[in-house]
FINU-174641 format. One record per residue (C-alpha): residue in one letter; residue number from 0; y, x, z. Coordinates in pm, 1 decimal. Last residue first. Example, Ala and Ser with C-alpha at 12.3 -4.5 7.8 and 13.67 -1.06 7.14 Angstrom:
BEGIN
rest | nr | Y | X | Z
s | 1 | -106.0 | 1367.0 | 714.0
a | 0 | -450.0 | 1230.0 | 780.0
END
This chain:
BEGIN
rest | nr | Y | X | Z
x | 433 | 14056.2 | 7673.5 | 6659.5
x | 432 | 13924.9 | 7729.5 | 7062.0
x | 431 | 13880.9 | 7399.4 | 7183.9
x | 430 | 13591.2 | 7260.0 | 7077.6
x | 429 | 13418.5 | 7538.8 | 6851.8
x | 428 | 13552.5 | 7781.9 | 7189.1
x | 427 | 13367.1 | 7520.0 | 7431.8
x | 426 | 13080.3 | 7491.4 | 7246.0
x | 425 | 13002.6 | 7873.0 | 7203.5
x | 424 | 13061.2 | 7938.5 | 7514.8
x | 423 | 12902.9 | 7647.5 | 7677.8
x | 422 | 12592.9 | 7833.9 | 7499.8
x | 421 | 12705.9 | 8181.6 | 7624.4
x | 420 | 12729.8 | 8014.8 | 8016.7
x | 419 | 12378.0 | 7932.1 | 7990.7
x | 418 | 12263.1 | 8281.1 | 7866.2
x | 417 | 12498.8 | 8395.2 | 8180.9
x | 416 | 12273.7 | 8192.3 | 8466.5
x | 415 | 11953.0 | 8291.3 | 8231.7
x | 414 | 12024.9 | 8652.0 | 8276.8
x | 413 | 12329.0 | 8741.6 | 8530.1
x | 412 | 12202.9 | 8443.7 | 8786.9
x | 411 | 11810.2 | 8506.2 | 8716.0
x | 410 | 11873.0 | 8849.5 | 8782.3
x | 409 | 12099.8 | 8758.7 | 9129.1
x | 408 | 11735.9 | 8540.1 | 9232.5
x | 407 | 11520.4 | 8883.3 | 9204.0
x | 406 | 11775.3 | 9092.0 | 9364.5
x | 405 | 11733.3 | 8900.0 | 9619.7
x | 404 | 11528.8 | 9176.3 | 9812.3
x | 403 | 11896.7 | 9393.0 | 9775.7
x | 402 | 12071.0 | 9165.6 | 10092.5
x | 401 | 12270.5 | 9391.4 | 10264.9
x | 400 | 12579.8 | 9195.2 | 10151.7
x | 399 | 12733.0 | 9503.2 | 10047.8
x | 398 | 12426.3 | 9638.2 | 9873.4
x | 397 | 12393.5 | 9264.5 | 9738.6
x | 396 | 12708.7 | 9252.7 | 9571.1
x | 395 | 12709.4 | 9614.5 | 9438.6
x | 394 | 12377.3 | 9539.4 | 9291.7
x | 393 | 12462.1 | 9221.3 | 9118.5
x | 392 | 12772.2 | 9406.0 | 8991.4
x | 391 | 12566.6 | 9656.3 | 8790.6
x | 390 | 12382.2 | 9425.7 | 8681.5
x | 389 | 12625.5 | 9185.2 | 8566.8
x | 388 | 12932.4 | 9264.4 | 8598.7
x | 387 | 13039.4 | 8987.6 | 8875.2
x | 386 | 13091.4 | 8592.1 | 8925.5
x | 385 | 12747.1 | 8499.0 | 8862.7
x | 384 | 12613.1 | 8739.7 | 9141.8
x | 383 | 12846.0 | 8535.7 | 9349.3
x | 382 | 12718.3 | 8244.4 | 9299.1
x | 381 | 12408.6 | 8187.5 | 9256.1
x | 380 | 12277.6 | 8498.6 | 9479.9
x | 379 | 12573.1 | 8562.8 | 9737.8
x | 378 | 12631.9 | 8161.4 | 9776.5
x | 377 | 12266.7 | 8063.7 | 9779.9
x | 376 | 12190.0 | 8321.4 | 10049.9
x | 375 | 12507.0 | 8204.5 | 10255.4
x | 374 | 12387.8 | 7787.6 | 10217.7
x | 373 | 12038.3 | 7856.3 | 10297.8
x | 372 | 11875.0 | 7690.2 | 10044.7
x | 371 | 11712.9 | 7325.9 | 10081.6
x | 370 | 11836.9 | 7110.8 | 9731.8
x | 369 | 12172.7 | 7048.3 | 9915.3
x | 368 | 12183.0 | 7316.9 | 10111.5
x | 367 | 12226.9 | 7577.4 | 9751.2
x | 366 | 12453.9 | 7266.9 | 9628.4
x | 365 | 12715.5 | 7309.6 | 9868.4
x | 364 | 12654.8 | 7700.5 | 9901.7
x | 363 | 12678.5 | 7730.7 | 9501.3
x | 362 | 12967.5 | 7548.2 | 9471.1
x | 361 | 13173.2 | 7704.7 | 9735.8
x | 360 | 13045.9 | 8058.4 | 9649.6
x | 359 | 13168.1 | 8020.9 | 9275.6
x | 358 | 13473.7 | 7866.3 | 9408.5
x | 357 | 13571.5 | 8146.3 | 9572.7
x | 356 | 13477.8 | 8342.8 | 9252.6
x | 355 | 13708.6 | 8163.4 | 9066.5
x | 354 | 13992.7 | 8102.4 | 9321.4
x | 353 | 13994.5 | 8493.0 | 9327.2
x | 352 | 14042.6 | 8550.0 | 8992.5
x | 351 | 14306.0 | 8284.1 | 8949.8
x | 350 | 14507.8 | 8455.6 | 9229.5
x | 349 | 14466.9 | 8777.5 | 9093.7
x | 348 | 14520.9 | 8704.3 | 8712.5
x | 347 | 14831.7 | 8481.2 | 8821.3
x | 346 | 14985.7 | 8778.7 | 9030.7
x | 345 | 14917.6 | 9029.2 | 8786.3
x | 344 | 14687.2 | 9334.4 | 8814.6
x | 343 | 14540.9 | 9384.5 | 8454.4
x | 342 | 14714.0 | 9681.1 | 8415.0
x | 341 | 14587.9 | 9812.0 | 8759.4
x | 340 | 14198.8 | 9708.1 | 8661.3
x | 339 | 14241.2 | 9946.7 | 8356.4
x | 338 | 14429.6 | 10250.4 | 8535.7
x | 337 | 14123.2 | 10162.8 | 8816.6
x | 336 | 13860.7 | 10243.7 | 8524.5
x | 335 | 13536.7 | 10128.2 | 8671.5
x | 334 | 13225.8 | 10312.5 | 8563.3
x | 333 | 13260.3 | 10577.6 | 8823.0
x | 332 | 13259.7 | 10315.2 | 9075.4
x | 331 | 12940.7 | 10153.4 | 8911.0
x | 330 | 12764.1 | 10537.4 | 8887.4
x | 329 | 12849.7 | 10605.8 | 9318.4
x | 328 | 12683.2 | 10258.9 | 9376.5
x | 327 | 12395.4 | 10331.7 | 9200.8
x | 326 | 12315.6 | 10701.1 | 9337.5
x | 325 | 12361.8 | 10519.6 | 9705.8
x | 324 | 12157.4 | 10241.5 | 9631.3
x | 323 | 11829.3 | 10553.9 | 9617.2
x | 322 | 11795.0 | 10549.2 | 10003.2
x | 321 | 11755.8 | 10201.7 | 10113.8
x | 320 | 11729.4 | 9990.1 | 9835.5
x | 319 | 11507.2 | 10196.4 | 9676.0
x | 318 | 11307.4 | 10274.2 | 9895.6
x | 317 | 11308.0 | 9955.8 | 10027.0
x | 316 | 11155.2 | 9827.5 | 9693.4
x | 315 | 10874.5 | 10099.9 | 9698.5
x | 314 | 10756.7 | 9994.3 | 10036.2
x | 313 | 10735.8 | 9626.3 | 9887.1
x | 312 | 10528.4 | 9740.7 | 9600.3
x | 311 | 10307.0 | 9915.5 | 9812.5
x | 310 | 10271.3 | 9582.4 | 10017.3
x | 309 | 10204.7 | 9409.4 | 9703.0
x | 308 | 9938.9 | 9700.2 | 9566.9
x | 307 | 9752.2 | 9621.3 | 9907.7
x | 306 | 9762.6 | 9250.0 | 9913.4
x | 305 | 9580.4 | 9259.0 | 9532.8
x | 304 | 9759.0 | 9147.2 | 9267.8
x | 303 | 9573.1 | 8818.5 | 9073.5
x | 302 | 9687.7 | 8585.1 | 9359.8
x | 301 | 9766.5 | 8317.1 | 9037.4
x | 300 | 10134.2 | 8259.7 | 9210.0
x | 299 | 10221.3 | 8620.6 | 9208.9
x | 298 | 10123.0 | 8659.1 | 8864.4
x | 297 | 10331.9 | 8403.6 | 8755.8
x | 296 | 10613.0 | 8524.2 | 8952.2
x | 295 | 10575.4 | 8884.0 | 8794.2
x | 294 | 10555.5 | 8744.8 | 8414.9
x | 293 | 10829.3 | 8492.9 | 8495.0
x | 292 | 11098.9 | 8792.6 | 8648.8
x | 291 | 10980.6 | 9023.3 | 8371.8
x | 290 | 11059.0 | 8769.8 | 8172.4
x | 289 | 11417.8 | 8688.3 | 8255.9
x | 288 | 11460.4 | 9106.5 | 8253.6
x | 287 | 11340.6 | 9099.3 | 7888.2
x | 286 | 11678.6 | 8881.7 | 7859.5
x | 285 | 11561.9 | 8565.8 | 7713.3
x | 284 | 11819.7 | 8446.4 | 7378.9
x | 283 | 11838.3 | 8071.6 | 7352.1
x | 282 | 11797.6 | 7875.4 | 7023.3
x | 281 | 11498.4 | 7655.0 | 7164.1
x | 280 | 11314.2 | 7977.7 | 7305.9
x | 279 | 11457.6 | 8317.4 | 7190.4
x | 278 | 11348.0 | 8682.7 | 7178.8
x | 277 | 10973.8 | 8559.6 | 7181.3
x | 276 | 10713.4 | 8804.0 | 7032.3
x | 275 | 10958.7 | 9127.1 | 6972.7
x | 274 | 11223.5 | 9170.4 | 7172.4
x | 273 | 11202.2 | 8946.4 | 7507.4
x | 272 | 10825.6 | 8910.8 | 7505.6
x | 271 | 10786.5 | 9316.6 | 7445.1
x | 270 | 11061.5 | 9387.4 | 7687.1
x | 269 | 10949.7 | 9197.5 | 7949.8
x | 268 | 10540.1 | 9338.2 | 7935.2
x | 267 | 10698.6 | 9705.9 | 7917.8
x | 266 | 10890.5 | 9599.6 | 8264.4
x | 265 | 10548.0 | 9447.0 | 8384.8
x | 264 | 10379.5 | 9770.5 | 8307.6
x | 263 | 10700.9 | 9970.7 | 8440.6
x | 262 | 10676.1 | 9776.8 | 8787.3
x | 261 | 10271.4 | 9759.4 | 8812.0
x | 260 | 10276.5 | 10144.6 | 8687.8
x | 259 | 10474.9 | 10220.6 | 9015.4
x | 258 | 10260.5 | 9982.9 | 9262.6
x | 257 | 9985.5 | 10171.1 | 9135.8
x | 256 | 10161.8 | 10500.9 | 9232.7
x | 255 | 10210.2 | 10331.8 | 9580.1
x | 254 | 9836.1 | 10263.4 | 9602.0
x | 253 | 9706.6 | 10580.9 | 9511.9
x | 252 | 10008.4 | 10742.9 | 9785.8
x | 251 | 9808.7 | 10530.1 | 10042.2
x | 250 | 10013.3 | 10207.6 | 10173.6
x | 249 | 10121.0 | 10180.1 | 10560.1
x | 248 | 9900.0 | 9912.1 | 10717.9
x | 247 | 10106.2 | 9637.4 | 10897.5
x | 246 | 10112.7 | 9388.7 | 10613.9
x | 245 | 10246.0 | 9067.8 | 10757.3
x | 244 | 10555.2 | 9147.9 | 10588.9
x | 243 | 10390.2 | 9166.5 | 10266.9
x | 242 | 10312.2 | 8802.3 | 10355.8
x | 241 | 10639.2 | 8633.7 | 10349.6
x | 240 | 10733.7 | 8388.8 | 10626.7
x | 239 | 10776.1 | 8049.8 | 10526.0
x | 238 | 11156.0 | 7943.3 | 10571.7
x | 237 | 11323.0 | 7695.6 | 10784.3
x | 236 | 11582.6 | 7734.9 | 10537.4
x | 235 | 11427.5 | 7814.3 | 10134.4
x | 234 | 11633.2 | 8139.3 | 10043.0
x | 233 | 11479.4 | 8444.4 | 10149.9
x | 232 | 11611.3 | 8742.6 | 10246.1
x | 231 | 11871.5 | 8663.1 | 10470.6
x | 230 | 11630.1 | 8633.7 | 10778.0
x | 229 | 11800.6 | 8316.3 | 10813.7
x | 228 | 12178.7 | 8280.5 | 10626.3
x | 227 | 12336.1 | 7992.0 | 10728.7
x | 226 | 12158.3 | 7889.4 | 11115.7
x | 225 | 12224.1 | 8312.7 | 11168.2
x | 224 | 12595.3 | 8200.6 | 11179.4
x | 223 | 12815.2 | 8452.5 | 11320.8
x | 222 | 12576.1 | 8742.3 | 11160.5
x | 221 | 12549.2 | 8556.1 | 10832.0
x | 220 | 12972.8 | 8556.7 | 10842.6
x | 219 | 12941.2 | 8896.7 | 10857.5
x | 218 | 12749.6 | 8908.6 | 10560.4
x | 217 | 12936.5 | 8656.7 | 10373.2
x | 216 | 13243.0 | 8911.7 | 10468.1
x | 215 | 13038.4 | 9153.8 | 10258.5
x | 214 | 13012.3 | 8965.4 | 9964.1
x | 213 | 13364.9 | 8870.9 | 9985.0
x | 212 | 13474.2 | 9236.7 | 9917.9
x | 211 | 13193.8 | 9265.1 | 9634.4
x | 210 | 13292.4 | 8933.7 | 9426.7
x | 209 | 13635.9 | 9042.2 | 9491.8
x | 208 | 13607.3 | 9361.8 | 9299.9
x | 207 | 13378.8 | 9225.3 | 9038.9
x | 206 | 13651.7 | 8905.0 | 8986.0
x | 205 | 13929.8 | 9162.3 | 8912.5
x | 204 | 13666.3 | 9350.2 | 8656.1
x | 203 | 13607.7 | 9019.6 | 8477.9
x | 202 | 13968.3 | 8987.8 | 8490.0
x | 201 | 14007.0 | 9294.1 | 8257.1
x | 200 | 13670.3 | 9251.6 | 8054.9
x | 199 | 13791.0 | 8932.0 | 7915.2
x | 198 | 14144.4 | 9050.6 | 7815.7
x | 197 | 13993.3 | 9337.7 | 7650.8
x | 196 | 13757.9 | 9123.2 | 7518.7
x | 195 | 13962.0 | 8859.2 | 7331.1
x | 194 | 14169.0 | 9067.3 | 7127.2
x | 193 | 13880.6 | 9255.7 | 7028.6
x | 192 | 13663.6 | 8990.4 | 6915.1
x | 191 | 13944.7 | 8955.6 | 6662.1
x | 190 | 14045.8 | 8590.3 | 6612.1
x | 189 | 13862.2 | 8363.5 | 6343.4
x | 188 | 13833.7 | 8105.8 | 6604.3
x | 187 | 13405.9 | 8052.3 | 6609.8
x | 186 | 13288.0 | 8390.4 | 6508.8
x | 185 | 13565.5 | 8579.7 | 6672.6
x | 184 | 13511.9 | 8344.9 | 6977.0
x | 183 | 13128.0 | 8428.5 | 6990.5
x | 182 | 13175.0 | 8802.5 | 6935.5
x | 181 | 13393.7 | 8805.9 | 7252.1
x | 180 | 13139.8 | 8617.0 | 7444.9
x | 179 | 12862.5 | 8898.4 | 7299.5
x | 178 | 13069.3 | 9128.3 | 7468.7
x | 177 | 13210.2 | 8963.3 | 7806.6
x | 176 | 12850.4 | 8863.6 | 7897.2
x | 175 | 12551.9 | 9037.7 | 7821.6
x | 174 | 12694.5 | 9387.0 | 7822.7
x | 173 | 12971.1 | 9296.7 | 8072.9
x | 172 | 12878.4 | 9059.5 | 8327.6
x | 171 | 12675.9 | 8754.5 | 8320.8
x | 170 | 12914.6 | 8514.3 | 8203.5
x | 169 | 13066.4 | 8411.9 | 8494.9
x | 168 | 13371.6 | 8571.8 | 8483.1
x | 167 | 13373.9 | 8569.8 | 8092.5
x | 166 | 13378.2 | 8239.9 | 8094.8
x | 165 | 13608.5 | 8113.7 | 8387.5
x | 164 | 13888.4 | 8345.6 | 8262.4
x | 163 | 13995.1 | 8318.3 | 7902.1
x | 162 | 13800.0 | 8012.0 | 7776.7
x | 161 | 13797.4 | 7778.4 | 8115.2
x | 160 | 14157.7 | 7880.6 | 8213.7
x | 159 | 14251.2 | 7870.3 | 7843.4
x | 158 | 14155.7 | 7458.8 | 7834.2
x | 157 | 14290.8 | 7374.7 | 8189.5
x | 156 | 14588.1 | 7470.3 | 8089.2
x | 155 | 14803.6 | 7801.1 | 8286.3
x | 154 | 15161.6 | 7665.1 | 8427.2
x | 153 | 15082.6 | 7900.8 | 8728.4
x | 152 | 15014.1 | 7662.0 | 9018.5
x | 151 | 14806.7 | 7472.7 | 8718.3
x | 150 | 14610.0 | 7750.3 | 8621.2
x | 149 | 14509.8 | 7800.7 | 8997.5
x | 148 | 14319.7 | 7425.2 | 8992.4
x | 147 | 14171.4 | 7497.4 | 8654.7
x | 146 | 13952.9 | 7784.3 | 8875.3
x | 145 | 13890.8 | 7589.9 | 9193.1
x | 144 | 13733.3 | 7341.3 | 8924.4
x | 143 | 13607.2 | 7589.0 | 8689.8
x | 142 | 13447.0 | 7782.0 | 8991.9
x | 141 | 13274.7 | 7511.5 | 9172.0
x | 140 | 13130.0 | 7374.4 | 8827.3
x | 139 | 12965.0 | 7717.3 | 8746.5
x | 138 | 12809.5 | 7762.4 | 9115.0
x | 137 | 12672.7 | 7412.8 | 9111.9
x | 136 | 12562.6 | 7480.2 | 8795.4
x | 135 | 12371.9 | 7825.3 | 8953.1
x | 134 | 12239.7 | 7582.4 | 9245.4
x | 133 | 12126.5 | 7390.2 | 9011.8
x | 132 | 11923.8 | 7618.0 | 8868.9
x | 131 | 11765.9 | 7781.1 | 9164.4
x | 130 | 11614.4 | 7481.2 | 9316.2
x | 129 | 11266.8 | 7497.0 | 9132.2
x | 128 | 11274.7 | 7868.2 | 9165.4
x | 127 | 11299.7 | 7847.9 | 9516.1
x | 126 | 11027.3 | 7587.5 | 9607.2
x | 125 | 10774.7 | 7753.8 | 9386.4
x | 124 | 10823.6 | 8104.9 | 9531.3
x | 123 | 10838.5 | 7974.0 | 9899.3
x | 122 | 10503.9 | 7775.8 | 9794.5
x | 121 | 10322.8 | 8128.2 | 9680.8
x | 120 | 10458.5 | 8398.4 | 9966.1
x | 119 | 10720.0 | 8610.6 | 9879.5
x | 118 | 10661.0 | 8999.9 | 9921.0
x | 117 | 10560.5 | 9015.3 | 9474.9
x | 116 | 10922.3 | 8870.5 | 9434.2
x | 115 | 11080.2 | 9126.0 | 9597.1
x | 114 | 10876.9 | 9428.7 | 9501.6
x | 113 | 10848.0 | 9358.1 | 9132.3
x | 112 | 11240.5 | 9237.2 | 9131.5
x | 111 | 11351.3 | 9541.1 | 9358.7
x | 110 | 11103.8 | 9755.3 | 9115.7
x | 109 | 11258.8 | 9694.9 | 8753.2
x | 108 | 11656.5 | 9685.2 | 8906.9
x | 107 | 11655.2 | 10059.5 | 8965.8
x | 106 | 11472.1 | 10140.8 | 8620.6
x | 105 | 11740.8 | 9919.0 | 8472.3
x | 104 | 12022.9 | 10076.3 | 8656.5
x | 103 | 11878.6 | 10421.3 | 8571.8
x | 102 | 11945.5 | 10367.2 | 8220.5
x | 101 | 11840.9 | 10736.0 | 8100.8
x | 100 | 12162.3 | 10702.1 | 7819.8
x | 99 | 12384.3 | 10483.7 | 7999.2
x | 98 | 12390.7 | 10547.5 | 8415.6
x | 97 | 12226.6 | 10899.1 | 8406.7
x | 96 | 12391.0 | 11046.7 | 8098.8
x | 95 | 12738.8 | 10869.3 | 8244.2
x | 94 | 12667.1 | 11079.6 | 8571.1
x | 93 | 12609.5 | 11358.3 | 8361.9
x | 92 | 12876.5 | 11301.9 | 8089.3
x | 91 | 13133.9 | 11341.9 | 8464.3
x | 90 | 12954.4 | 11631.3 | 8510.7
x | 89 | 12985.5 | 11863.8 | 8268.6
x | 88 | 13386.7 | 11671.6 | 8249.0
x | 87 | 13460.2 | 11819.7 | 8602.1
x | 86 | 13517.2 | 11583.4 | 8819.3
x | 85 | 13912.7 | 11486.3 | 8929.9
x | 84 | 13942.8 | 11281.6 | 8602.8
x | 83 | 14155.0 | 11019.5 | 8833.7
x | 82 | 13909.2 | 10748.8 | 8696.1
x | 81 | 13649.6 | 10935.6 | 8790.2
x | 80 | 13798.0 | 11049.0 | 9154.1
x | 79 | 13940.7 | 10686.3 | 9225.7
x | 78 | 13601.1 | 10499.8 | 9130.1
x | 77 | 13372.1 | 10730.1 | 9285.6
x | 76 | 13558.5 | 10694.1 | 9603.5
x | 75 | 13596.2 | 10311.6 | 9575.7
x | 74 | 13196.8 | 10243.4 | 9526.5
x | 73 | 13102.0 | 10538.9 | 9789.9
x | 72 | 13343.5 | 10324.7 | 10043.6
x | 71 | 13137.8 | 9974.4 | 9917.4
x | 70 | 12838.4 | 10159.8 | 9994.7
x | 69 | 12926.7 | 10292.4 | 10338.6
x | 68 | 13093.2 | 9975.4 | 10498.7
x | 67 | 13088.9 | 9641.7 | 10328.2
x | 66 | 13467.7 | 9551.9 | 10385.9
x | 65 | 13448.9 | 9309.1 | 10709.4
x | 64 | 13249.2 | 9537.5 | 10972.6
x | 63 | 13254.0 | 9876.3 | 10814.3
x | 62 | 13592.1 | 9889.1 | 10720.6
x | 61 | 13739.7 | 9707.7 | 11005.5
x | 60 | 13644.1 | 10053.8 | 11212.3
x | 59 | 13628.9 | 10351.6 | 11029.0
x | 58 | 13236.4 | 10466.8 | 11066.1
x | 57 | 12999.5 | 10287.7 | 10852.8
x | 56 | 13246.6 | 10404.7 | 10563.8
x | 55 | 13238.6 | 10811.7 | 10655.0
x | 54 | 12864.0 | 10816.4 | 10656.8
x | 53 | 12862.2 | 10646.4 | 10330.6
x | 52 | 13111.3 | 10843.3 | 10147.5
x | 51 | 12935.3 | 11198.4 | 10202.4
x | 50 | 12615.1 | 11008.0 | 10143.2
x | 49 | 12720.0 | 10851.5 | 9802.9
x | 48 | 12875.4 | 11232.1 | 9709.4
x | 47 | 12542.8 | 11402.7 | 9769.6
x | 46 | 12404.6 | 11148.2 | 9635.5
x | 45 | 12588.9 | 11149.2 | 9292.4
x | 44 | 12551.6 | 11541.1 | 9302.9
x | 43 | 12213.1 | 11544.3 | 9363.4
x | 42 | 12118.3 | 11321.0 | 9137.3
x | 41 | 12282.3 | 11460.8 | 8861.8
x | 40 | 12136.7 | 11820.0 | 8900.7
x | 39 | 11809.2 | 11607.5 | 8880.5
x | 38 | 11853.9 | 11424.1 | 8543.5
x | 37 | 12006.1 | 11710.6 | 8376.1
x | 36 | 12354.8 | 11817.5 | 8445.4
x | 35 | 12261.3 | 12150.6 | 8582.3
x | 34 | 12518.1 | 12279.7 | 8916.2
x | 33 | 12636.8 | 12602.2 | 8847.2
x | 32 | 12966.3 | 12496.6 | 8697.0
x | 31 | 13120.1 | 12658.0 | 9005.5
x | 30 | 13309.8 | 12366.7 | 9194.9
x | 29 | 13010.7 | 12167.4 | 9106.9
x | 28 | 12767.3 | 12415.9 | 9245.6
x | 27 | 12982.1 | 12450.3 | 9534.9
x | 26 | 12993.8 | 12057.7 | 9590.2
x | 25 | 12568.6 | 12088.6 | 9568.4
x | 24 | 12533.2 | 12353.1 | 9854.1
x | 23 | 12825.5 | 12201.2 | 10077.1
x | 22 | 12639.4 | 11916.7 | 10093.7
x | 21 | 12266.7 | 12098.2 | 10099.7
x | 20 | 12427.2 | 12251.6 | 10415.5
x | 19 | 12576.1 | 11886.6 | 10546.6
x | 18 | 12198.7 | 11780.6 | 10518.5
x | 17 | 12045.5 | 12075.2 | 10681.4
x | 16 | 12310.7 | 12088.9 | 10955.0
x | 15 | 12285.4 | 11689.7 | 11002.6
x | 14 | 11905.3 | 11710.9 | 11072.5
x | 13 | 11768.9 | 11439.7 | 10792.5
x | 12 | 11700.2 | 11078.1 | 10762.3
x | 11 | 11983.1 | 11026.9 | 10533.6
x | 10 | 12246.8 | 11115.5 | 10802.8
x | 9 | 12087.2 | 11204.1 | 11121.1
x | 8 | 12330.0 | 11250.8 | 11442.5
x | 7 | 12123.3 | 11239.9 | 11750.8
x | 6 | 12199.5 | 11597.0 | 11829.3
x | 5 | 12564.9 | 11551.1 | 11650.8
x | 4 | 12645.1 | 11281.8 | 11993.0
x | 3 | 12516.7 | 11551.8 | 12257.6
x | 2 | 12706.6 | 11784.1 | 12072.6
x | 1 | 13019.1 | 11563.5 | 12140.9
x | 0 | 13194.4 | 11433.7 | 11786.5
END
């Protein structure tokens, strides 16, 4: 690289020798056991990694056009040196301390909803709600279809295709998926949950890595085909512009911090309705997230948030999606065992994977432009973010897609998309599963 080129060269907003110095810094204190593993010694080695990973990935050619670039690289890298056991075990509990214990995904997730769905304006809100749920069937019947269609090039019925692989692919990921699906069938058949999960989890994590690779060539495609995706953060074509973005005054530090206790308060607010006051409605379990997601879209619709505290809430969102991504892309690789994925890696379990979540897209996208969605947004959001780990995976998908302000519609696909898949769960497995 020329001088002239490293002059101009400014990885994470900051003077490449200061950056690559804090590098170097942080790798040494690793190296050295110097390094704390609390919540900050943590962060700075998971972006100091992420950053590392990301420069590197928006700069090999193929990679960054048609693979997702940076993120996706960071998501790989984390994934090969965890699973390898090539960082030290202080810090390798750190990163899981950060990820499991502290939650940061959650905390991560609580202000790209507030800040995404807060930035839409009222009748673009209605419209795209309304349509959402069918676009999530749509989603559901695309991938059983393309899904039973690979069980029969493999001598595979219809009926274990649609238990063993098109459930727990689109059940909302892991936690709220694959696990309470396995307690389901032991319930139902009689069968150890375990002997059900570990096969679950296994294509599940096939499906993740595909739902991520064809996220980003959606985003490419977007680029070919600007009539598919719009701005690609909103769904509704021919959309209506959102008003945060009409909000050219930059938000006072008061107003950002109100912005921050608007995200937890509303957070506090999900947990309490999902938990304690209304855990179910009819029979079905709401994820406190699936609140949050009401509470904040009702209170976007009633005008009750001032337009400064929305435009602070916006700023915060692109923070995060902008800078802090990197610390969640570098915990999801570290939380994918590749000796796990490899053992799962059969012809039939690829192949059948893939039709799934190719059919997730197809089914979604058809229906998405059938009830007004662009057809791209609708296939990242309904269907893809069905066909991945959850929340974990949601992110992934949109940080490759470059899409995180949907993060609002790929929560109502891993909450109330997989709470719907549970209850054909449940059916399916007492029809078919004895």
């Amino acid at each position: 690289m020329s001088s002239l080129k490293l002059d101009g060269f400014r990885p994470f907003g900051l003077s490449w020798p200061l950056c690559l110095g804090f590098i170097l810094i942080v790798f040494a204190g690793v190296v050295t056991g110097s390094l704390s593993t609390d919540l900050a010694g943590g962060f700075a080695f998971m972006l100091a990694l992420g950053i590392v990973c990301n420069e590197i990935g928006e700069r090999i050619p193929v990679w960054n056009s048609y693979i997702g670039g940076g993120l996706v690289l960071a998501f790989v890298v984390s994934a090969y040196l965890f699973t390898n056991k090539y960082i030290p075990a202080a810090y390798e509990d750190s990163v899981r301390m950060i990820m499991d214990k502290a939650d940061f995904l959650s905390f991560f997730i609580v202000f790209l909803i507030c800040g995404s769905v807060l930035g839409l304006e009222k009748k673009l809100l209605l419209r795209s709600f309304a349509g959402y749920l069918p676009a999530i069937f749509g989603g559901l019947i695309g991938a059983s279809i393309l899904g039973i269609a690979g069980g029969l090039l493999f001598g595979v019925s219809p009926k274990l295709v649609l238990l063993n692989y098109v459930l727990p692919i689109m059940g909302g990921g892991n936690g709220a998926g694959a696990v309470p699906l396995s307690q389901i069938y032991e319930s139902v058949t009689g069968d150890k949950a375990a002997n059900y999960y570990t096969f679950a989890i296994a294509v599940l994590t096939i499906a993740n890595i595909f739902a991520i690779l064809t996220a980003a060539l959606l985003d490419q495609v977007g680029k070919r085909k600007p009539s598919w995706t719009g701005d690609g953060s909103s769904l509704i074509r021919a959309g209506i512009e959102m008003d945060a973005e009409k909000e050219d005054r930059i938000p006072s530090i008061k107003e950002m911090g109100g912005a921050f206790f608007l995200g937890v308060g509303l957070y506090a607010a999900g947990n309490l309705l999902g938990k304690a006051l209304l855990p179910t409605v009819f029979g079905v379990e709401i994820h406190p997230f699936a609140w949050m997601i009401i509470l904040v879209t009702i209170l976007a619709m009633l005008g009750v948030v001032p337009q400064e505290t929305k435009a602070a809430a916006k700023r915060l969102t692109s923070f995060m999606s902008s800078c802090l991504v990197l610390i969640i892309m570098v915990g999801v690789g570290a939380d994918t065992d590749l000796n796990e994925l490899a053992n799962a890696i059969t012809l039939s379990n690829v192949v059948m994977a893939f039709l799934i979540v190719v059919g997730a897209i197809l089914g979604s996208a058809v229906v998405g432009q059938l009830v007004g969605f662009y057809p791209i947004v609708s296939s990242i959001t309904a269907g893809l973010c069905m066909a991945n780990r959850g929340g974990s995976g949601d992110l992934a998908v949109l940080g490759a897609s470059h899409r995180m302000g949907l993060i609002a519609y790929a929560q109502l696909s891993s909450r109330l998309g997989g709470g719907i898949v549970l209850i054909l769960g449940s059916l399916l497995f007492g029809t078919f599963g004895k």
